[in-house]
C-alpha positions in Angstrom: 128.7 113.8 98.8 128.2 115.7 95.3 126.9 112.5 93.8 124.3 111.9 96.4 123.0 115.3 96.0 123.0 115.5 92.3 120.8 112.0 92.6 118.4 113.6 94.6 117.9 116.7 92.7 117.6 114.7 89.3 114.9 111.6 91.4 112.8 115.2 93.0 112.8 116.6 88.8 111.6 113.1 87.1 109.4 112.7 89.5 108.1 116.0 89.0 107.6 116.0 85.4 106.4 112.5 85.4 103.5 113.6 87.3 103.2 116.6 84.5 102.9 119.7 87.1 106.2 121.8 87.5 106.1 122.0 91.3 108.7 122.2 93.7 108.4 119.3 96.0 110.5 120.7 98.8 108.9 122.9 101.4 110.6 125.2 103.8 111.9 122.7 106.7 110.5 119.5 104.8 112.4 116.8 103.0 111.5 116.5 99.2 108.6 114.1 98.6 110.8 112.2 96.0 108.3 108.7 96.4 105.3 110.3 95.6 103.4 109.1 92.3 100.5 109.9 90.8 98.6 108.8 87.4 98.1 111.3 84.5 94.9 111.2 82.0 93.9 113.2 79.0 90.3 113.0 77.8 89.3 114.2 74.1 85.0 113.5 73.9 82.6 114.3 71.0 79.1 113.5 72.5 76.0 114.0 70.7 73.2 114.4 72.4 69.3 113.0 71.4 67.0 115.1 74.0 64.0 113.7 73.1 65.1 110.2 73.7 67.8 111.1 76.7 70.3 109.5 74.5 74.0 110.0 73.4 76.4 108.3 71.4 80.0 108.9 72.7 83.8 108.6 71.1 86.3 108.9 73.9 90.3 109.1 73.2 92.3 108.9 76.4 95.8 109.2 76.7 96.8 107.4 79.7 100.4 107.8 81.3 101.4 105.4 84.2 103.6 107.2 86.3 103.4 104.2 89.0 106.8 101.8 89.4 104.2 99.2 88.0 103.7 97.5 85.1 100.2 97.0 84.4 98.1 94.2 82.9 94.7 95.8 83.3 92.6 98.9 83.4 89.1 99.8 84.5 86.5 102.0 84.0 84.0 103.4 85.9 80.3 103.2 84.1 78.6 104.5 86.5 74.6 105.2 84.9 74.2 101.3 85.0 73.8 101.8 88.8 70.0 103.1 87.8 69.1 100.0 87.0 66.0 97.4 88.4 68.4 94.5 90.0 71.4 97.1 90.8 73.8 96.8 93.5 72.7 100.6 94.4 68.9 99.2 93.9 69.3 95.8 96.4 71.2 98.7 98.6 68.7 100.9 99.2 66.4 98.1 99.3 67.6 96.8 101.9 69.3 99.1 104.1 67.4 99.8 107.3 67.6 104.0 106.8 67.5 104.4 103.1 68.2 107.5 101.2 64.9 109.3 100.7 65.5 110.5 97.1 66.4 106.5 96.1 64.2 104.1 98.3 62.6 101.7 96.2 62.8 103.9 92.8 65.8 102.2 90.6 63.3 98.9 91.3 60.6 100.6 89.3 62.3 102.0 86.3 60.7 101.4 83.1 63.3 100.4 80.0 63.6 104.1 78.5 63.9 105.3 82.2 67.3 103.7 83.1 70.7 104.4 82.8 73.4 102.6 81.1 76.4 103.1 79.4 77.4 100.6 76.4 81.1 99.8 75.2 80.9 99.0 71.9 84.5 99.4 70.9 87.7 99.7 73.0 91.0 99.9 71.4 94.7 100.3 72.7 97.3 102.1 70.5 94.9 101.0 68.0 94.5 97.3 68.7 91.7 95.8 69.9 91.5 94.7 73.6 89.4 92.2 76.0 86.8 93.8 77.7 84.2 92.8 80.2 81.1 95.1 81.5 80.4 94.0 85.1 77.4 96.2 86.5 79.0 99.7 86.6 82.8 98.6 86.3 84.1 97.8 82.2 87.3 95.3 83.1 89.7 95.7 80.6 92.3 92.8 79.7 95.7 94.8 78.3 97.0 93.3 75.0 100.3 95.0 75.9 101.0 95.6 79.6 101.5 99.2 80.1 105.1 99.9 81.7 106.4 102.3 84.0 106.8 106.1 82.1 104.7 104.6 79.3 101.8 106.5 78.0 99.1 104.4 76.0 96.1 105.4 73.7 92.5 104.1 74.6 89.7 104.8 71.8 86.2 104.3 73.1 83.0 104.3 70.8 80.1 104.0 73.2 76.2 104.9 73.7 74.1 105.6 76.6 71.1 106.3 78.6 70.1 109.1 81.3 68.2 107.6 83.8 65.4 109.5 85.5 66.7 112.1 88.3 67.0 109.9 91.4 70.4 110.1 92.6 72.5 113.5 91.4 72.6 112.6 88.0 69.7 112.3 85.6 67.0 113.5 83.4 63.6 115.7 84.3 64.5 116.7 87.7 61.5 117.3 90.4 61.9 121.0 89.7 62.1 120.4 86.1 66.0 120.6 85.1 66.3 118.4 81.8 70.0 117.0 82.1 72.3 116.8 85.1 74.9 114.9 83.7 77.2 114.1 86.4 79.5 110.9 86.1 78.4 110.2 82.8 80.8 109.1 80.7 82.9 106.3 80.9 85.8 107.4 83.5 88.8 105.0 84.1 89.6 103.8 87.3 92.3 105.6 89.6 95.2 103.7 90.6 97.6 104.6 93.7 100.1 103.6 95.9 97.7 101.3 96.9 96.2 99.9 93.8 93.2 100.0 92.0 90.0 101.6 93.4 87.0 100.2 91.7 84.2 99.5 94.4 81.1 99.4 92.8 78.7 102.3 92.1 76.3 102.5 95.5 75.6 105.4 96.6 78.5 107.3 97.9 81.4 109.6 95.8 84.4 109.2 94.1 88.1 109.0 93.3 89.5 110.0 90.1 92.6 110.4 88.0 94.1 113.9 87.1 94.4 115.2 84.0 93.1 117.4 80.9 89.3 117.2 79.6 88.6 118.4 76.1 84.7 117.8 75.4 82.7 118.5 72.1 78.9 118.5 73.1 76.5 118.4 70.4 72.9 119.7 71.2 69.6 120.4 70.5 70.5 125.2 69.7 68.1 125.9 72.4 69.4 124.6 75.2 71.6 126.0 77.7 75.0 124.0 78.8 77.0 125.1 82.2 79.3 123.3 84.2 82.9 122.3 84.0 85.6 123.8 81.6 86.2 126.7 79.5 83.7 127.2 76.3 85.9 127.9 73.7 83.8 129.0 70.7 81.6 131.6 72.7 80.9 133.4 69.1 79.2 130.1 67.9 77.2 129.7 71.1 76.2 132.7 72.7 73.4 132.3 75.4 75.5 134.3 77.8 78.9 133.3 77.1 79.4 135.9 74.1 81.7 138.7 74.2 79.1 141.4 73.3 81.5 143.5 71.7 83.1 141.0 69.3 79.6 139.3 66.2 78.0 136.4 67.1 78.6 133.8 64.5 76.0 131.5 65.3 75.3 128.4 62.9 71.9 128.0 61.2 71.3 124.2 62.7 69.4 122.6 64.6 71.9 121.5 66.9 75.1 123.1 68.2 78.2 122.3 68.9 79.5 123.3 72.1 83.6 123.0 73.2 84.7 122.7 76.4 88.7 122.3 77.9 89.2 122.0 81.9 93.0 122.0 82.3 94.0 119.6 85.6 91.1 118.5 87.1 89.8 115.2 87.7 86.2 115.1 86.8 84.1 116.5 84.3 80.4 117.9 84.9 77.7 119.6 82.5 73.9 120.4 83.0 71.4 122.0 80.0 68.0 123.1 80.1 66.0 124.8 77.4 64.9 127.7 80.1 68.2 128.6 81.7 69.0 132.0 83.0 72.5 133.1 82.7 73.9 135.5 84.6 77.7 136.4 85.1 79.0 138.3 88.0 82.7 139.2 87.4 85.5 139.6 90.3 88.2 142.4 90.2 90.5 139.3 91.0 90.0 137.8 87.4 87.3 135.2 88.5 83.6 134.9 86.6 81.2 133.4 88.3 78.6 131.6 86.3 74.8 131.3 87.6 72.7 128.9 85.7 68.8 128.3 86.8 65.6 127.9 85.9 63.3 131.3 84.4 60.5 129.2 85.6 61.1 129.5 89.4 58.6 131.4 91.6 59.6 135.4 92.2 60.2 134.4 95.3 63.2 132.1 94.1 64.0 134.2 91.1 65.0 136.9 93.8 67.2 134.3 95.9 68.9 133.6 92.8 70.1 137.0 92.0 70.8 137.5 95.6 72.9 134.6 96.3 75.6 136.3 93.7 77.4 138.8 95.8 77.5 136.3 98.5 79.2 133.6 96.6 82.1 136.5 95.7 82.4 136.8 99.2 82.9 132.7 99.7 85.4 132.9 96.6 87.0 135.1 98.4 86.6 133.7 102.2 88.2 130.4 100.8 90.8 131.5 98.8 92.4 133.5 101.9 91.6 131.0 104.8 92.9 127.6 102.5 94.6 128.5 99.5 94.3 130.7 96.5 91.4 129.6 93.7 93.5 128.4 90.6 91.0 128.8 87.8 89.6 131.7 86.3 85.8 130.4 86.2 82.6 128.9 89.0 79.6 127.6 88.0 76.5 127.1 90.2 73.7 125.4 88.6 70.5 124.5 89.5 70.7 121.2 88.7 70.7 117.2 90.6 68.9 116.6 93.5 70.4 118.2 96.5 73.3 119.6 96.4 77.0 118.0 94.9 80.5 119.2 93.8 82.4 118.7 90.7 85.3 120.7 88.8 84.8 123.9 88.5 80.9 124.1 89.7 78.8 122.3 91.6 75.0 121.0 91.0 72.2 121.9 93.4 68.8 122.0 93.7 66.8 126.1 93.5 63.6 126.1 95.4 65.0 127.4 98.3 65.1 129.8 101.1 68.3 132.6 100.5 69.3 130.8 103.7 69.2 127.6 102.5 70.4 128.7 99.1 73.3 130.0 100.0 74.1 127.2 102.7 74.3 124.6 100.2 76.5 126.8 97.8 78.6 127.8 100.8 79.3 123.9 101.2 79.8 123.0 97.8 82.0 125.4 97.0 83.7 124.8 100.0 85.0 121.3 98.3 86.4 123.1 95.7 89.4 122.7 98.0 88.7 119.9 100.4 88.2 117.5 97.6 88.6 119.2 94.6 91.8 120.9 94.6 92.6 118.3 97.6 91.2 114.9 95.8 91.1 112.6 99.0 89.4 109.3 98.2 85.8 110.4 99.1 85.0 106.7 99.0 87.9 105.6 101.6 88.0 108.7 103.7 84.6 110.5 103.1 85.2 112.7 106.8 88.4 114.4 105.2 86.2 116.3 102.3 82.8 116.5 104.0 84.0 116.8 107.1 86.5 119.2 106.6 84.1 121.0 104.0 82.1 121.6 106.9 84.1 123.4 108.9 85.4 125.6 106.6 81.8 126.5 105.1 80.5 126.8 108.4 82.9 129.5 109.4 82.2 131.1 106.0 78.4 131.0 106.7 79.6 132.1 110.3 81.2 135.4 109.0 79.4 136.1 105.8 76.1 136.3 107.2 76.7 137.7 110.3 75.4 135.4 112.3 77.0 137.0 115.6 79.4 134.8 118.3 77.3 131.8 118.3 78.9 128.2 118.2 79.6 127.1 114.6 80.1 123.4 115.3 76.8 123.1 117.4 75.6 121.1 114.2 78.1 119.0 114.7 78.8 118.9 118.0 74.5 118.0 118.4 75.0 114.9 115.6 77.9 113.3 117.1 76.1 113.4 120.7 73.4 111.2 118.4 75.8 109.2 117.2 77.6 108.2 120.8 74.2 108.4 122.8 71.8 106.1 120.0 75.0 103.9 120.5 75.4 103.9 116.3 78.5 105.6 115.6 81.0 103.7 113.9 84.6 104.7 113.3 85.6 107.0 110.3 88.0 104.6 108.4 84.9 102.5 107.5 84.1 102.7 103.8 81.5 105.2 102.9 79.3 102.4 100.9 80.0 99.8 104.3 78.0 102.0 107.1 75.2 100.1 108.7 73.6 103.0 109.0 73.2 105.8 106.1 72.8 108.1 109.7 75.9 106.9 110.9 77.7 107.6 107.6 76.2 111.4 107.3 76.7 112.2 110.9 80.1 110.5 111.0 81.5 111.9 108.0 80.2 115.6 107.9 80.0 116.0 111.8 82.5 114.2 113.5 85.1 114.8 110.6 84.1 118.7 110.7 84.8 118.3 114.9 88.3 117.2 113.9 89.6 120.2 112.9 87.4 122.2 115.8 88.6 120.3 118.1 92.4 120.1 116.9 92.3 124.0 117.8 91.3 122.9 121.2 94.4 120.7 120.9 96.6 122.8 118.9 95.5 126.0 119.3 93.1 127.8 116.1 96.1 129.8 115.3 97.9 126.7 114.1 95.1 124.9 112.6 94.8 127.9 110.5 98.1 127.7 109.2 98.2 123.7 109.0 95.2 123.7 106.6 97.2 126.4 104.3 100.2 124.5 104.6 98.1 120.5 103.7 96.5 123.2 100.8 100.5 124.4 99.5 101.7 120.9 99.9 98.8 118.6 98.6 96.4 120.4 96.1 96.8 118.4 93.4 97.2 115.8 94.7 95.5 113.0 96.7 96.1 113.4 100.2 95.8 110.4 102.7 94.9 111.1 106.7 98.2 111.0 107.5 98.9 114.3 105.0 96.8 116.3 107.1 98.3 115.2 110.0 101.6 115.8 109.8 100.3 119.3 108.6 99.3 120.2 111.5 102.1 118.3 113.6 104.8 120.5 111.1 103.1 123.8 112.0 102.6 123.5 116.2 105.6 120.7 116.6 102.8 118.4 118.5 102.9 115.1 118.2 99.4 113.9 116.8 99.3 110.2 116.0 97.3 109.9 119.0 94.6 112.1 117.9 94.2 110.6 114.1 94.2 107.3 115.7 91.7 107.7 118.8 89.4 110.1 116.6 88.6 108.5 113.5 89.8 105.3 113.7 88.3 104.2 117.1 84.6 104.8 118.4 86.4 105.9 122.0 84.8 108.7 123.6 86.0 111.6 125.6 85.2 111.8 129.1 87.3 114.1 132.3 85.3 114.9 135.0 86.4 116.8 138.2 87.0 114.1 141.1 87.4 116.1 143.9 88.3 119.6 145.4 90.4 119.9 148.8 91.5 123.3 149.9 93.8 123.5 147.5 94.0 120.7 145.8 92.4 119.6 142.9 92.0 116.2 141.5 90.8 115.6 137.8 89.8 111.5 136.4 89.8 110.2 133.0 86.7 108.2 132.4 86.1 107.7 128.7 88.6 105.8 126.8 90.3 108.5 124.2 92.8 110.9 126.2 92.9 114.2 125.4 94.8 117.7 127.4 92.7 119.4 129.6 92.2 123.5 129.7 90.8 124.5 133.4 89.4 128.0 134.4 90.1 128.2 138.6 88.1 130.5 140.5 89.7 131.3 143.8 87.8 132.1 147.2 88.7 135.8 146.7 87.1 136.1 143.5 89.6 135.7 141.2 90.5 133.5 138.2 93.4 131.5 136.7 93.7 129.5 133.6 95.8 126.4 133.4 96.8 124.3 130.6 97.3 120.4 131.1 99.2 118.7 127.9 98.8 115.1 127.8 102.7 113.8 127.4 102.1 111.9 123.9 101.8 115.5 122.7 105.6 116.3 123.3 104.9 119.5 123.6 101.6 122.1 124.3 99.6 124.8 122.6 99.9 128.1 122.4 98.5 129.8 125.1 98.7 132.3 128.2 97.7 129.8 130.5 100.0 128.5 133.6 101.4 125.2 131.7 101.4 122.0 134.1 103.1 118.7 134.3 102.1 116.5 131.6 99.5 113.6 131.9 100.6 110.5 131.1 97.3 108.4 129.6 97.9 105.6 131.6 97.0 107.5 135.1 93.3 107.7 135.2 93.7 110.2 138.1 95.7 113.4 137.9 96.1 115.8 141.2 98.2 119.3 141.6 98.3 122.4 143.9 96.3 125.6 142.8 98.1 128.6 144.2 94.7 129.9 146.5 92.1 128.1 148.1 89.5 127.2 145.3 85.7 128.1 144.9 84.7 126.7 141.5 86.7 124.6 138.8 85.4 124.2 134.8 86.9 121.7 132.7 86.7 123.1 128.9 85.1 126.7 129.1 85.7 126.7 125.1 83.3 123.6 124.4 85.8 122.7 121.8 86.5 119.5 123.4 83.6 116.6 122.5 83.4 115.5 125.8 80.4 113.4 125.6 79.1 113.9 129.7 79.3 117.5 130.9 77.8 116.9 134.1 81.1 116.3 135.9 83.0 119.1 134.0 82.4 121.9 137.0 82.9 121.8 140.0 81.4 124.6 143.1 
């Protein structure tokens, strides 16, 4: 018996330091997660940059550890800029697609040779060999000289140039409101590779899936510009525009260019922006977190003022998050105007500035928001895009809900109106389709952001809101880090309320079944309820007897194993088989309501009351 438990105590250790984060893997009434693996990175860049010509020449070192049980014969890298390119798989895409994206449409098809993107290998080393490499449109396939074993950690050296395209699709140059770089997925980024395999679709249109690790970036430009984004600067002295301590000399070189250095310590992307007419403001929290606003001195007044008064507000998000999912872990936020809508990265986020406050501090609310569902929670945006925009949205929703004092309106009525579309247009799709495969770019959006928000708003229907609350803080404690799958955030919430809920991830996102009850009839006493739609759910009913009063009851469907919390009389479980289900109120009954929360997507009220 000792042996056994000194072999599992020594597997949990290795497996912990293999994946270079000194966590404990066991949680309280949970096994240890001795299986799980996860690949390690470490970037070192120097980039300079040409503004004039929206050019850079790039030298990339990256230590790579395999912490998989494989042995591997290959790696790739994403190149992502050659996307904007006439010809492009993004370009037929959006050429061809029946809805396309209003800020691509036909755009990458008319790009002159200076306006593209691209990203040239021209040297690619391994421990200091040369290997066999391969560009294939915005994937480099690399042939391995030496296969890289299990535990082994390899050196890659990279000399490359590239391009910035044009601003059409979140990265680019000369922005419609005049930003001159937003420089998101930019360099050349190697490929993550999980339990299972490599993930290397082709740049299309949708977001990404990336390897953790260290980023430690040397950005050479033009002195006038202003850089913000992911990282810590850390030669403030030699930079100053903002990032000074005001007390300590500026020791700023007398050059044309400068050199700005940047570390982001275990995070799994890496994002800048510059422009020549940045503000800078920084609004420090008591709790040790600066918050970094970057945006144009050009804007009207009228978006100047929105600017300064998004700041406060985005404390309070900081702060909103931090309690309601789990606690921020750096010590530094940018938000940048920047891109061409609104998009998350480490540390920051890009979005656009001629706004409304409203709208303002809506899209910062969101984008922060995937700080955690994404960031800190790295799901494969490209295999699962519901679980970070979806969940983004609820959470940022109920932000929005609080911060701005909207008053006791529905938060998921967005939602809850877009996935009526969806089911009623009869172009939903389910949720495990890949993000680049919708038919429909509609169906994607309204799939991913509203039906994967009414998961969690209608798992507290299921559940009960007090649990969901504590199963997305326990998924945050057990998964940041990490890159959770569906079945993570599941068993989060089946740990937390003891429900059984393979049902619910099945029916929900990987079906297009709808929800239907409807009230069948009333005798006397007796009330008899029918399943119509396909997916089963339990059923809440508010009774009003004959005398005028009321009485809650609770139905839990049996592949639950259990039922929420809640004060209302608990009946026999419904087996989903039965279409019908019948039992005795205790008075003679006036009125019956299926659902009086809303929570549940039933998708035909009409037959939800009865009087």
């Amino acid at each position: 018996m000792k042996k056994i438990l000194i072999l599992v105590f020594v597997t949990t250790f290795v497996a912990s330091c293999a994946n270079k984060k000194a966590v404990s893997y066991q949680q309280k009434n949970d096994a240890p997660f001795t299986t799980y693996w996860q690949q390690h990175i470490d970037y070192a860049m120097e980039i300079d940059m040409d503004v004039e010509k929206h050019q850079y020449k790039g030298v990339q070192k990256a230590v790579y550890t395999n912490n998989s049980p494989d042995e591997l014969n290959k790696v790739y890298y994403h190149l992502y800029f050659n996307a904007f390119q006439p010809g492009s798989q993004m370009d037929v895409r959006s050429l061809n697609i029946k809805d396309p994206d209003g800020r691509v449409r036909d755009r990458i098809s008319k790009l002159n040779e200076d306006e593209i993107g691209y990203i040239k290998v021209n040297s690619l080393t391994q421990n200091g060999t040369p290997v066999s490499y391969e560009t294939v449109g915005t994937i480099l396939e690399v042939t391995l000289n030496t296969p890289i074993k299990s535990g082994e950690s390899v050196t890659f050296d990279m000399d490359f140039d590239a391009q910035v395209p044009l601003q059409i699709r979140r990265s680019g140059r000369d922005s419609k409101e005049g930003v001159a770089l937003s420089m998101s997925q930019w360099y050349p980024k190697m490929a993550e590779y999980d339990f299972e395999g490599w993930h290397t679709p082709p740049y299309i249109a949708r977001e990404f899936h990336g390897v953790w690790g260290n980023f430690d970036v040397k950005l050479t430009i033009d002195r006038n510009y202003v850089v913000g984004g992911t990282g810590y600067l850390q030669n403030p002295q030699e930079i100053g525009h903002g990032y000074e301590d005001k007390s300590k000399p500026l020791n700023v070189p007398n050059t044309n260019k400068l050199t700005w250095h940047f570390k982001a310590p275990n995070v799994h992307d890496f994002m800048w922006a510059a422009d020549p007419d940045y503000n800078h403001d920084i609004l420090r929290m008591p709790v040790g977190i600066d918050l970094h606003f970057l945006y144009k001195k050009t804007l009207d007044a009228k978006y100047l003022k929105n600017w300064k008064d998004l700041q406060e507000p985005t404390a309070e998000l900081m702060a909103y998050f931090s309690k309601n999912v789990g606690q921020y872990p750096y010590k530094q936020y940018s938000v940048i105007q920047g891109g061409d809508g609104g998009m998350e990265y480490a540390m920051s986020t890009l979005i656009t500035g001629e706004r409304s406050f409203g709208s303002l501090f809506g899209v910062t609310a969101h984008e922060m928001a995937h700080t955690w569902f994404q960031f800190l929670l790295a799901s494969n945006e490209s295999k699962h895009p519901w679980m970070d925009e979806g969940f983004t949205s609820y959470i940022s929703s109920k932000a929005s809900h609080e911060i701005l004092k909207k008053g006791d309106g529905n938060p998921n009525a967005g939602p809850n109106r877009g996935y009526n579309y969806l089911v009623n247009n009869n172009i939903e799709e389910p949720l495990t389709t890949h993000a680049d495969r919708y038919n429909l770019n509609a169906a994607y959006s309204v799939g991913s952001y509203g039906k994967g928000s009414l998961f969690l708003s209608q798992l507290e229907y299921v559940i009960g809101p007090e649990n969901v609350a504590k199963g997305l803080k326990k998924y945050f404690n057990d998964f940041s880090f990490k890159h959770p799958t569906p079945n993570d955030v599941k068993r989060s919430m089946e740990k937390v309320s003891g429900i059984h809920l393979d049902w619910y991830l099945n029916e929900w996102t990987q079906t297009t079944r709808t929800i239907d009850y409807g009230i069948k009839s009333v005798n006397g006493k007796t009330i008899t309820l029918e399943r119509i739609g396909q997916m089963p759910m339990p059923i809440d009913l508010e009774v009003t007897y004959t005398d005028g009063s009321t009485e809650s009851f609770n139905i839990p469907l049996r592949m639950m194993r259990g039922n929420k919390p809640t004060s209302a009389t608990i009946l026999e479980d419904w087996g989903w088989a039965i279409p019908t289900y019948s039992f005795e109120a205790s008075k003679v009954v006036k009125s019956v309501e299926i659902d009086k929360s809303k929570l549940m997507q039933d998708v035909n009220l009409d037959n939800n009351i009865y009087k």
